[in-house]
C-alpha positions as CSV (number, residue, x, y, z in Angstrom):
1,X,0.0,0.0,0.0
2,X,2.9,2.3,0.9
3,X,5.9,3.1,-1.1
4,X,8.5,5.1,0.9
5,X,11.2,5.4,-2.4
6,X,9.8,8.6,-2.4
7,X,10.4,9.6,1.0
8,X,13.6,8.0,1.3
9,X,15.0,9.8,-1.9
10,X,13.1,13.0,-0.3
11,X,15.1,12.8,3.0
12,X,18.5,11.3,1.7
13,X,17.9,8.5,3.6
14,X,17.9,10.3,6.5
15,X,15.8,7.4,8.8
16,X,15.6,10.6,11.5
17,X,13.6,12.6,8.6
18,X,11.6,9.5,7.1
19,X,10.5,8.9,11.1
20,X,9.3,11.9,11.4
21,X,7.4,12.4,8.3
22,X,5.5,9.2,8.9
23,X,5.0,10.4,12.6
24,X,3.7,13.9,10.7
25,X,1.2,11.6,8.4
26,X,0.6,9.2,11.4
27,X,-1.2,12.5,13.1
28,X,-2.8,14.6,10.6
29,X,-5.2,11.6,8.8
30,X,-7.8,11.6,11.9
31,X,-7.8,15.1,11.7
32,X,-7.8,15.2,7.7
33,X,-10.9,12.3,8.2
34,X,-12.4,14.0,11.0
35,X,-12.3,17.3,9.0
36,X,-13.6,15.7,6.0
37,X,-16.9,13.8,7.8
38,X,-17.7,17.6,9.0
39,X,-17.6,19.2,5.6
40,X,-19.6,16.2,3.9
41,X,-22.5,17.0,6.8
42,X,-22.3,20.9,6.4
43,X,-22.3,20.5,2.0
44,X,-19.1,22.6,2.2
45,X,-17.7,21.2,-1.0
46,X,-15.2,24.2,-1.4
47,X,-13.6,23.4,1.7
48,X,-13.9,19.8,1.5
49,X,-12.1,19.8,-2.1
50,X,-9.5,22.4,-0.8
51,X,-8.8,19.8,2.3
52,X,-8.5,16.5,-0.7
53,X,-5.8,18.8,-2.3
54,X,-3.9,18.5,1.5
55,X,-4.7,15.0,2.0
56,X,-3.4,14.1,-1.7
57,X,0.1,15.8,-1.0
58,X,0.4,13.8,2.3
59,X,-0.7,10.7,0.8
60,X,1.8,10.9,-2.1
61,X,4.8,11.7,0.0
62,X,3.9,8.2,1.3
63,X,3.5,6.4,-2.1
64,X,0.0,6.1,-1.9
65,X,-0.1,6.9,-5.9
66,X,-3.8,5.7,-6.2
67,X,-5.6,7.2,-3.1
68,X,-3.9,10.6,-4.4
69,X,-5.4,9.7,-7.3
70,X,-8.9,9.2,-5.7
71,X,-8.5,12.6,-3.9
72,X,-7.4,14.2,-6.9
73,X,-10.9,13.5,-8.5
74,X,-12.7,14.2,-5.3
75,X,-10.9,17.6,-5.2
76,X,-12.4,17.8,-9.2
77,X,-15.6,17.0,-8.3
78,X,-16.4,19.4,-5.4
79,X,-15.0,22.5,-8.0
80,X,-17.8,21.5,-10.0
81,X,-20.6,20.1,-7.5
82,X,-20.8,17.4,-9.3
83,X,-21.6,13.6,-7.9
84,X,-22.2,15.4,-4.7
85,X,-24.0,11.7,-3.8
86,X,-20.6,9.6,-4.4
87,X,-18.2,12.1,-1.7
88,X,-19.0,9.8,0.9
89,X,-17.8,7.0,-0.6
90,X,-14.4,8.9,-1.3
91,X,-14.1,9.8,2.1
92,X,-14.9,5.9,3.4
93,X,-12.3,4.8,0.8
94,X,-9.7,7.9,2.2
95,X,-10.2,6.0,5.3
96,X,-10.1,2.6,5.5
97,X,-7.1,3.3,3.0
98,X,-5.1,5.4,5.4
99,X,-5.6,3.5,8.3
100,X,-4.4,0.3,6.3
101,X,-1.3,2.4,5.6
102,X,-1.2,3.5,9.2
103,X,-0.3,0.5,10.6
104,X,2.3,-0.7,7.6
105,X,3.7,2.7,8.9
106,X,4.2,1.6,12.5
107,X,5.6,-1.3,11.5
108,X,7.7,0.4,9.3
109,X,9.3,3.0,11.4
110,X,9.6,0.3,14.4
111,X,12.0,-1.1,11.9
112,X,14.1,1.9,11.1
């Protein structure tokens, strides 16, 4: 699910630098998640489609290529209004996504 080549070319290697900027993503997804549930409720597509754009960069720097992917479109999709009905969905997938990539994390940085 992850791919750290990214990161690792990112920080030189640097296992201080990679532990940190998992510990960084580690933190902001249940806020990004929790965030993103409260936008949904209050229609706010603007906002929610200007948080996707966050998410996406902090999914990428992990590897994630096809959950930026899926945020990506969300973010497209709330410029326009348009499948307001499938955002949900995108947000479930966000989810379940990052916390799968959560624990590879842990497991991960225990190792580093």
């Amino acid at each position: 699910m992850v791919n750290l080549k990214y990161l690792e070319e990112m920080t030189g290697g640097s296992r201080e630098l990679v532990k940190e900027m998992i510990d960084i993503f580690i933190s902001q997804i249940p806020e990004f998640i929790e965030e993103m549930r409260k936008l949904h409720k209050k229609n706010d597509w603007h906002s929610l489609g200007l948080l996707a754009h966050k998410a996406k960069s902090s999914v990428a720097i992990m590897g994630m290529e096809e959950q930026a992917a899926k945020l990506k479109k969300l973010e497209q999709l709330t410029k326009e209004e348009k499948e307001t009905g499938q955002y949900e969905n995108y947000i479930n997938q966000f989810e379940k996504n990052c916390l799968r990539a959560i624990e590879e994390l842990q497991l991960v940085k225990n190792n580093l």
